[in-house]
Residue frames as qw, qx, qy, qz and C-alpha x, y, z in Angstrom:
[[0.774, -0.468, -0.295, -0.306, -40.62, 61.16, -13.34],
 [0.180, -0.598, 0.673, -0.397, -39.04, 61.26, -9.67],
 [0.180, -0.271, 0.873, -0.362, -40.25, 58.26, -7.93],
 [0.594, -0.020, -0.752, -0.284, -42.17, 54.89, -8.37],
 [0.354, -0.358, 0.731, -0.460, -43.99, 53.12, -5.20],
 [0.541, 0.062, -0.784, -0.297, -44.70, 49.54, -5.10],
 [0.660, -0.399, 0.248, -0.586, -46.74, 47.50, -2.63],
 [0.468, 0.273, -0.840, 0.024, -45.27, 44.53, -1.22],
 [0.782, -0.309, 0.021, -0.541, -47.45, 41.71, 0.50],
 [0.185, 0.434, -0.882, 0.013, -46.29, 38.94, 2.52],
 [0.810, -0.179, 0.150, -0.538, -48.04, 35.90, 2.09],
 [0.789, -0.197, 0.578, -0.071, -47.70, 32.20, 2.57],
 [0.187, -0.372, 0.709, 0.570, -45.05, 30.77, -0.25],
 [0.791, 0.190, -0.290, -0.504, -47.35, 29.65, -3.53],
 [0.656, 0.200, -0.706, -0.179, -45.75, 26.36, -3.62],
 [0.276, -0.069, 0.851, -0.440, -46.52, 25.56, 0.51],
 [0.339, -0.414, -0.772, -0.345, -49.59, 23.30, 0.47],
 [0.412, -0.475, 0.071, -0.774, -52.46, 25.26, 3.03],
 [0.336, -0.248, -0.865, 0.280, -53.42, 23.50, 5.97],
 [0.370, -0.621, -0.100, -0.684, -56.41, 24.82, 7.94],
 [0.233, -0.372, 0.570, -0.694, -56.53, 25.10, 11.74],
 [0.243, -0.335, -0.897, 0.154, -57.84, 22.06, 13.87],
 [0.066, 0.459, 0.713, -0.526, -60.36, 24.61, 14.99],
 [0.347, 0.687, 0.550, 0.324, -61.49, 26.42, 11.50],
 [0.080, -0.909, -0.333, 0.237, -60.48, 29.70, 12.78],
 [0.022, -0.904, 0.333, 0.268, -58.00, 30.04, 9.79],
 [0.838, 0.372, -0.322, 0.234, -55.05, 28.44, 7.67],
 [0.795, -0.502, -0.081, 0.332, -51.70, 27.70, 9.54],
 [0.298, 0.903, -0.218, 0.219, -48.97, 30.27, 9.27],
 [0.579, -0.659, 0.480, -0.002, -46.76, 29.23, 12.54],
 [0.518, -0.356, 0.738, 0.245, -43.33, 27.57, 10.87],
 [0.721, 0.520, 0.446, 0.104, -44.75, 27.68, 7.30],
 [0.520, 0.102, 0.358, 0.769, -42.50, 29.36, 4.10],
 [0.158, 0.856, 0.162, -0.466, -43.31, 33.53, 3.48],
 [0.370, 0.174, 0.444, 0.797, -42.73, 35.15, 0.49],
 [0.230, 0.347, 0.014, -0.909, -43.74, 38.41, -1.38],
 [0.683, 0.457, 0.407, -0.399, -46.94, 37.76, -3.22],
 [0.596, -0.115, 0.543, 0.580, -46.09, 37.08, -6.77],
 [0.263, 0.761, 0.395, 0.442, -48.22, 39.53, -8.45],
 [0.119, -0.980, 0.142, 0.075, -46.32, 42.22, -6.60],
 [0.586, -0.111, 0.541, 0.593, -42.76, 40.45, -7.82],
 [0.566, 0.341, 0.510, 0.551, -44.13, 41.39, -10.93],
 [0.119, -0.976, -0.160, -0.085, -45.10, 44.91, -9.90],
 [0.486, -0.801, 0.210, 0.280, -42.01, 45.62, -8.63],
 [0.608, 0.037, 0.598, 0.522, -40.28, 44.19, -11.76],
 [0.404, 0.740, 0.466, 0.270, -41.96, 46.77, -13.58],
 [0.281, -0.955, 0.065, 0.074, -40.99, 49.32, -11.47],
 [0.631, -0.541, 0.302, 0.468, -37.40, 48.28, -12.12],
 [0.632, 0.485, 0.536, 0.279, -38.04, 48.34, -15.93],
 [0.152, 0.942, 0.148, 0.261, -39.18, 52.01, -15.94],
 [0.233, -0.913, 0.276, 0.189, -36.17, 53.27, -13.91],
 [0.781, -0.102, 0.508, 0.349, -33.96, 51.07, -15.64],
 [0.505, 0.522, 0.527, 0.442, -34.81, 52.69, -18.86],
 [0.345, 0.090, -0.007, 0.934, -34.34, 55.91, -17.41],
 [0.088, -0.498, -0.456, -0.732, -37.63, 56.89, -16.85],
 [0.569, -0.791, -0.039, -0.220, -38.36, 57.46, -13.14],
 [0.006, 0.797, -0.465, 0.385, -35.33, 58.01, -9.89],
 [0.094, -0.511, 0.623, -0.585, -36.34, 55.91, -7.72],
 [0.564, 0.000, -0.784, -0.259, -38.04, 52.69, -5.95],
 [0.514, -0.302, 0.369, -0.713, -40.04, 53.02, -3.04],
 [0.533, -0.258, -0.793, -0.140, -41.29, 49.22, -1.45],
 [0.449, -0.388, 0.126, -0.795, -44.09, 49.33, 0.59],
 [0.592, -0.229, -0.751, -0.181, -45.73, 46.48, 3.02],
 [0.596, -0.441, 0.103, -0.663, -47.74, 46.30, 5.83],
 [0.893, -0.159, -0.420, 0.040, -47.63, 43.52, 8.56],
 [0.639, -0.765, 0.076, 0.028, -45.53, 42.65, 11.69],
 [0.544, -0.613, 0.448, 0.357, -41.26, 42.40, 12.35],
 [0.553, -0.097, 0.777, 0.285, -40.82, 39.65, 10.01],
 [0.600, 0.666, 0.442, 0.039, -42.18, 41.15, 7.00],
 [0.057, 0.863, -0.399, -0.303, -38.97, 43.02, 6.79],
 [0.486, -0.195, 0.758, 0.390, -37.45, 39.90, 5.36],
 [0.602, 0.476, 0.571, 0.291, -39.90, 40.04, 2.31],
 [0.004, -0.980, -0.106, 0.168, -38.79, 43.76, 2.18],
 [0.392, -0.491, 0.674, 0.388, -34.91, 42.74, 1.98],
 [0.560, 0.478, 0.617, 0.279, -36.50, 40.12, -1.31],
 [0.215, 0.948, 0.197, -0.128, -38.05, 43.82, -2.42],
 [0.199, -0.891, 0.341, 0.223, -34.05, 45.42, -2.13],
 [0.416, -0.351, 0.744, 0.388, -32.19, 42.78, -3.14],
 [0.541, 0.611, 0.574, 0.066, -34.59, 42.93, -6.26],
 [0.426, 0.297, 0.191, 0.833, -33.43, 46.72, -6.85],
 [0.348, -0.849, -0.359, -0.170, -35.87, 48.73, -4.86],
 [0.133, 0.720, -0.366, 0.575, -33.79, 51.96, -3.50],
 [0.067, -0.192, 0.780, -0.592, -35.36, 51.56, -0.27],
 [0.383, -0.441, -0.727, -0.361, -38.68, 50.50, 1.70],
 [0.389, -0.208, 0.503, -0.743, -41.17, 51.47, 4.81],
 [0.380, -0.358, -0.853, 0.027, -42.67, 48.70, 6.55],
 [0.386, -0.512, 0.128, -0.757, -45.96, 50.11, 8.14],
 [0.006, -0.175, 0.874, -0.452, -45.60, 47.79, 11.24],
 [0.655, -0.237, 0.148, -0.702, -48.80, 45.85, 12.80],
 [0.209, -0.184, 0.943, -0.179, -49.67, 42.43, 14.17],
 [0.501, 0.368, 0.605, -0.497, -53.02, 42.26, 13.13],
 [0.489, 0.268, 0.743, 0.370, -54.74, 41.29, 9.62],
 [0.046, 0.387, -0.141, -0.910, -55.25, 43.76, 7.28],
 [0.523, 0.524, 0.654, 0.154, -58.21, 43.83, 5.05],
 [0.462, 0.604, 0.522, 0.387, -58.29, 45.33, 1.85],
 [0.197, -0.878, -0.384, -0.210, -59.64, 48.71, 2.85],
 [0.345, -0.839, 0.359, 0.219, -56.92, 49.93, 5.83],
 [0.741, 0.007, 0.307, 0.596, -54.27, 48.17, 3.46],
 [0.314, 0.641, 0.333, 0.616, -55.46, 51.30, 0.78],
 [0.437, -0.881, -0.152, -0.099, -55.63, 53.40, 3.70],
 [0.688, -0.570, 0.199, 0.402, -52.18, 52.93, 4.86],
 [0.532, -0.052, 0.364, 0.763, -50.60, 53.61, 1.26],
 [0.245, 0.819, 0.288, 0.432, -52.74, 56.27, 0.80],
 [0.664, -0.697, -0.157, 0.220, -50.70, 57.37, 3.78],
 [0.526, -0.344, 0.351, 0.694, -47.33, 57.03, 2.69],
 [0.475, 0.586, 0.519, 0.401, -48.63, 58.12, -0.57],
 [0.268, -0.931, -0.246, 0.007, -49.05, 61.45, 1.29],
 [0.413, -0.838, 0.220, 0.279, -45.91, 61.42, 2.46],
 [0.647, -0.264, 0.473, 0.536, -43.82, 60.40, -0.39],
 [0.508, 0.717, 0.087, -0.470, -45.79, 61.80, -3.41],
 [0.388, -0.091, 0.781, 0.481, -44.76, 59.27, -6.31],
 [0.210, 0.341, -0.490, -0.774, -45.56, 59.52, -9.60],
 [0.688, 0.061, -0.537, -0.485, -47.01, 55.95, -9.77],
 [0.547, -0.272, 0.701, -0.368, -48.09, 53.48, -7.34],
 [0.505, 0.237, -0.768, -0.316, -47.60, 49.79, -8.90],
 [0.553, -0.233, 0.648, -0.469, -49.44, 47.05, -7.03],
 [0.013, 0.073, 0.959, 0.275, -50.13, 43.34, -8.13],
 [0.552, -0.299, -0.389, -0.674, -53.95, 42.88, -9.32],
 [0.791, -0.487, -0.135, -0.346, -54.81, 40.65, -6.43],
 [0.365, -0.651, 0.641, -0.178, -53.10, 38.57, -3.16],
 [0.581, 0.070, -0.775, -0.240, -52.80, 35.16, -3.43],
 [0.095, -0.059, -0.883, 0.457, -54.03, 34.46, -0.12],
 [0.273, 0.422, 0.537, -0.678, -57.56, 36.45, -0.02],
 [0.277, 0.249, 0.709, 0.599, -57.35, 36.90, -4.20],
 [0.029, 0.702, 0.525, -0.481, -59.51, 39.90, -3.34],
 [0.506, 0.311, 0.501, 0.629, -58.24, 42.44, -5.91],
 [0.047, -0.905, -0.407, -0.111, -59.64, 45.48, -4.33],
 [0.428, -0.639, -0.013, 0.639, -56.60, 47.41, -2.63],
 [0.450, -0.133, 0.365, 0.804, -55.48, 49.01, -5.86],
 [0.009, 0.522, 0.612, 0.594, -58.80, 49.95, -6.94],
 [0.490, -0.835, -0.250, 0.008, -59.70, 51.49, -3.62],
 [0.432, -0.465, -0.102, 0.766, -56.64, 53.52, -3.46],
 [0.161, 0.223, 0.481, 0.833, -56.81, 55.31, -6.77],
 [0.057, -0.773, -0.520, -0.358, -60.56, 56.01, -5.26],
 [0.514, -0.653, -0.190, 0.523, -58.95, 57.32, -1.60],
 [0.381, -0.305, 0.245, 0.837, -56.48, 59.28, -3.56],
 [0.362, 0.749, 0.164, -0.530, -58.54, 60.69, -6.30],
 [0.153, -0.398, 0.708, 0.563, -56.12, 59.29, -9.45],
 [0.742, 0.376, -0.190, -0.522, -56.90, 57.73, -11.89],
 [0.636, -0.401, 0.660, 0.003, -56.29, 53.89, -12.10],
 [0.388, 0.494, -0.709, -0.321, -54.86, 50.98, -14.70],
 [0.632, -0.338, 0.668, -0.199, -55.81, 47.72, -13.49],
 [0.864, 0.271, 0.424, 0.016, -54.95, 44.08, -14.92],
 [0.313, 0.810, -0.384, -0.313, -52.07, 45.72, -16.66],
 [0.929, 0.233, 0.166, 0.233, -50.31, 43.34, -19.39],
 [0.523, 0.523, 0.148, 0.657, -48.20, 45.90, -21.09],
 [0.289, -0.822, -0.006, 0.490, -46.71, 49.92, -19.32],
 [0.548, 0.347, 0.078, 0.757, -45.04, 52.35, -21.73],
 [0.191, -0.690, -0.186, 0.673, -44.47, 55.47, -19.78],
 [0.358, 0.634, 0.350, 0.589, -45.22, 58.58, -22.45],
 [0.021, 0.370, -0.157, 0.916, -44.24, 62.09, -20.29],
 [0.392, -0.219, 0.403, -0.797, -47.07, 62.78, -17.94],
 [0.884, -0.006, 0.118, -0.452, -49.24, 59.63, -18.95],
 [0.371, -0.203, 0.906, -0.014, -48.93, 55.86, -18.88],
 [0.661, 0.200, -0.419, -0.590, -50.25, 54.30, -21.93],
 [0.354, -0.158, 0.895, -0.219, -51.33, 50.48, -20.54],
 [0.417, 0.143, -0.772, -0.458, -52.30, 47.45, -22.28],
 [0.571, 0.025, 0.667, -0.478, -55.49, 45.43, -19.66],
 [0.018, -0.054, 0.997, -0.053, -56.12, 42.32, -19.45],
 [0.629, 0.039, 0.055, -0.775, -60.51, 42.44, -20.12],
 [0.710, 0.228, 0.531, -0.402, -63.00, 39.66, -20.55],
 [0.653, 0.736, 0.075, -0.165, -63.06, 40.39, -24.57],
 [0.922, 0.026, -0.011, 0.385, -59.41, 40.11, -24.40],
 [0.614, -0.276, -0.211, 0.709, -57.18, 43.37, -24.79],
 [0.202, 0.884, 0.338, 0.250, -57.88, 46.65, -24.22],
 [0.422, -0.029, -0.120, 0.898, -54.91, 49.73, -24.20],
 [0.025, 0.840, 0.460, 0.287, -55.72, 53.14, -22.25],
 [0.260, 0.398, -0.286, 0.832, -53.83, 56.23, -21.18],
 [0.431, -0.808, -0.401, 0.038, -54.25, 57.34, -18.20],
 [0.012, 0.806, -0.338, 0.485, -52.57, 61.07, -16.29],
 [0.713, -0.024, -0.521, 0.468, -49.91, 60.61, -14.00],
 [0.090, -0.199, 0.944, -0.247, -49.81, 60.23, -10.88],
 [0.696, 0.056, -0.465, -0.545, -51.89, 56.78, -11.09],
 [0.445, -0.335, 0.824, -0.106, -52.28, 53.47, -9.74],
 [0.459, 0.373, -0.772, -0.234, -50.99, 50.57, -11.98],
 [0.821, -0.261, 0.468, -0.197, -52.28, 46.95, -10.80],
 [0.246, 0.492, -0.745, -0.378, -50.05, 44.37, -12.62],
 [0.962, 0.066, 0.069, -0.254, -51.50, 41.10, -14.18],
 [0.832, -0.302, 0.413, 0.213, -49.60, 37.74, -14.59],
 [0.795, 0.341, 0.210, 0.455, -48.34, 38.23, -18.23],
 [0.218, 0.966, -0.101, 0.097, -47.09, 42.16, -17.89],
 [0.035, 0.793, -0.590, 0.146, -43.37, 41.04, -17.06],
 [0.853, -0.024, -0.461, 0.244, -40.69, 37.70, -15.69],
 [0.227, -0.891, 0.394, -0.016, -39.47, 38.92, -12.24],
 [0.365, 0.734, -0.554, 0.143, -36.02, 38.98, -11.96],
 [0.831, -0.453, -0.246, 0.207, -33.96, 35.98, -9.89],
 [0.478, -0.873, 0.023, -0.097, -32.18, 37.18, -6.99],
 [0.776, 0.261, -0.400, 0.412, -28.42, 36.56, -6.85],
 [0.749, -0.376, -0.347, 0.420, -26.68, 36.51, -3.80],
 [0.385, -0.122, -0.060, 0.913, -24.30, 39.65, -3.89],
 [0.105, -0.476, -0.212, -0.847, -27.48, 41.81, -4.46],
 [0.735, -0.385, -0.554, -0.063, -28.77, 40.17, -0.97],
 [0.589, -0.352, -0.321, 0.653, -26.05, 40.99, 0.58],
 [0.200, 0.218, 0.096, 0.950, -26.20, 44.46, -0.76],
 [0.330, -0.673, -0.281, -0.600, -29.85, 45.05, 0.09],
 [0.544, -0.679, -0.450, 0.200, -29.15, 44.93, 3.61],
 [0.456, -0.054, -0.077, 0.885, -27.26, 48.11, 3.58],
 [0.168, -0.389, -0.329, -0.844, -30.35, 49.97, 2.15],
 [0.239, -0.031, 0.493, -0.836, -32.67, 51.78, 4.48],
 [0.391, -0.377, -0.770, -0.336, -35.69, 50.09, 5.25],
 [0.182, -0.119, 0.320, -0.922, -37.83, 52.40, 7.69],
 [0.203, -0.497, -0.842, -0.051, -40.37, 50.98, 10.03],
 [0.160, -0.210, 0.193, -0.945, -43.35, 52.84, 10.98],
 [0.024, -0.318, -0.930, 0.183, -46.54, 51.79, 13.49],
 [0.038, -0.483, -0.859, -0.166, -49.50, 51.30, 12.27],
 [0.238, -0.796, -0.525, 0.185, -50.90, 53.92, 14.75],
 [0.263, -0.319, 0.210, 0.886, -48.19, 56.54, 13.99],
 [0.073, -0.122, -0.507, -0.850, -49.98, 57.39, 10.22],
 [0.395, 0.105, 0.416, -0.813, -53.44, 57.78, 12.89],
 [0.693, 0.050, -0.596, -0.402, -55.35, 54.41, 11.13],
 [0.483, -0.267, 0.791, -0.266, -56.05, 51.30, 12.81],
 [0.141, 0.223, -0.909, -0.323, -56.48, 47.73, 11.61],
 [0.549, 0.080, 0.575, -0.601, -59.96, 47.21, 13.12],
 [0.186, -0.012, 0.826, 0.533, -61.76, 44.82, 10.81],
 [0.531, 0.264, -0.069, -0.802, -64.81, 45.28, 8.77],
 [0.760, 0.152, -0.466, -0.428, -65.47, 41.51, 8.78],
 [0.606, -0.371, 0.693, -0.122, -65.40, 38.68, 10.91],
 [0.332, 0.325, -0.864, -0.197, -64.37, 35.28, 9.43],
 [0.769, -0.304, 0.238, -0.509, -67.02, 33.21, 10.92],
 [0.861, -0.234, 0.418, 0.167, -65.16, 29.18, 10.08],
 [0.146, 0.610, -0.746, -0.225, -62.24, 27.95, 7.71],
 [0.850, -0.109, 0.515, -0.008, -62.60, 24.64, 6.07],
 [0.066, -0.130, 0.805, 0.575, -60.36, 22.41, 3.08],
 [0.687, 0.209, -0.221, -0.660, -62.50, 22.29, -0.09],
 [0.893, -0.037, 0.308, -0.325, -64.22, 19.02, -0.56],
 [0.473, -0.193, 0.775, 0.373, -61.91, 16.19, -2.05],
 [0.400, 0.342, -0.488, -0.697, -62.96, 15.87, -5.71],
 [0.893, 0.095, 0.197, -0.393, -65.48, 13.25, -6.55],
 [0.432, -0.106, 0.817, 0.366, -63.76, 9.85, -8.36],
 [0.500, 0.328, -0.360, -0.716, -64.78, 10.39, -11.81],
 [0.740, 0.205, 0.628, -0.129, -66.75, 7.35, -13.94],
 [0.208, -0.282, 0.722, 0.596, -66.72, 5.78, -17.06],
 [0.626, 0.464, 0.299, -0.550, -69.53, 6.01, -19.35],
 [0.607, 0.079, 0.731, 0.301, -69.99, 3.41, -22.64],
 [0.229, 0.531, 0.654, 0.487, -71.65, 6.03, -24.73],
 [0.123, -0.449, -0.066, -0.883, -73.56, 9.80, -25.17],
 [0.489, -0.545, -0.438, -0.521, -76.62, 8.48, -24.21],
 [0.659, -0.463, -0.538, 0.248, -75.34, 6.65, -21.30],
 [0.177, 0.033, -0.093, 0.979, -73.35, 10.53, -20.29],
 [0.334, -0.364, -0.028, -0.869, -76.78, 12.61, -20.56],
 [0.652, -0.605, -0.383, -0.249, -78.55, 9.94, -18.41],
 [0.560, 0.010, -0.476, 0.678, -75.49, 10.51, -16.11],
 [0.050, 0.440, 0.257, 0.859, -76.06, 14.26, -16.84],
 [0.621, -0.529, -0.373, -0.443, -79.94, 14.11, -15.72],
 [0.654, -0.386, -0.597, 0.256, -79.30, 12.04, -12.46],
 [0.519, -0.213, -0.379, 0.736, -77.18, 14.74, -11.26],
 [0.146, 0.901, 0.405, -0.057, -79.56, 17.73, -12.43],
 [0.305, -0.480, 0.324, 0.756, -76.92, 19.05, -14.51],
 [0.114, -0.150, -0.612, -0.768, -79.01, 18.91, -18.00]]
């Protein structure tokens, strides 16, 4: 296997607390912590696995967004990723032109396997990886727990409802990784300094002939309601008459 690509998203650190806009038209992004999503960390951690072990060349990181998403691209390198393309744009990307854009590069790089996290953590949408595999025609793996790479196919352990099912699928594919398929690696300093040496190639948006138009409007943003104060109750009975009041039994 020649070559692995990974999608890397840059959203708002997990551990900032959200703030929505004083006018609903959004969450606040201006002077807040970025990072790479963390279900691509763990996508990309996989991707180091399989070349680690000898079994693919190379490490392609992908991401989509404006300047400053070249810093979560450098995260991507200084992770072990050979190199990356940043497909340049200011504007928000839904779902749809995200699968669009890496069915792009897909085009142009022709990997063996495209690894993406199962969902963002900002929209939690889960759809880009399933909507490339349809763009592209592949077959897909999503919710993956488990990857063993077997010659032309990818034997993969998902994450289901019922609890675990394992299915092969021909290569090239797209892989979506769930939360238990791997620990990414931590970052040490001298591999930091190394990833800036590695090529990281921007391209715009409008170059790969796509645009970012949306297919949804966002009509307000608000914080979920505070959580009721809970109550004490002396007994069952006095619970189901709770129950009742609230037309929950």
């Amino acid at each position: 296997m020649r070559k692995i690509m990974v999608g890397v998203k840059r959203v708002v650190d997990a551990n900032v607390r959200v703030r929505v806009k004083p006018d609903g038209s959004g969450v606040v992004t201006d002077g807040v912590k970025m990072s790479v999503n963390p279900f691509d960390e763990i996508a990309l951690e996989e991707a180091l696995r399989i070349k680690e072990r000898g079994e693919a060349a190379e490490v392609l990181a992908v991401g989509i967004g404006p300047d400053d998403a070249q810093q979560q691209l450098r995260t991507a390198l200084a992770m072990g990723a050979d190199r990356a393309i940043l497909v340049k744009t200011n504007e928000a990307i839904e779902p749809l032109t995200a699968a669009r854009v890496l069915l792009a590069i897909v085009r142009k790089e022709n990997p063996d396997i495209v690894i993406v996290g199962k969902q963002a953590i900002d929209d939690d949408a889960a759809q880009t990886g399933p909507m490339l595999a349809a763009l592209w025609e592949r077959p897909q793996a999503t919710f993956a727990s488990k990857v063993e790479i077997k010659g032309a196919t990818a034997v993969v352990v998902r994450e289901v409802d019922a609890g675990l099912e394992t299915i092969e699928v021909e290569l090239p594919a797209v892989i979506s990784a769930d939360l238990r398929l791997n620990e990414p690696r931590y970052v040490k300093l001298p591999d930091i300094m190394k990833a800036k040496k590695k090529p990281l190639d921007v391209i715009e948006l409008a170059a790969l002939g796509l645009s970012a138009a949306p297919g949804h409007k966002t009509v307000h943003t608000e914080q979920p309601k505070p959580r009721a104060k809970g109550i004490m109750v002396k007994d069952v009975a006095e619970l189901v008459a709770a129950l009742k009041a609230k037309g929950l039994v």
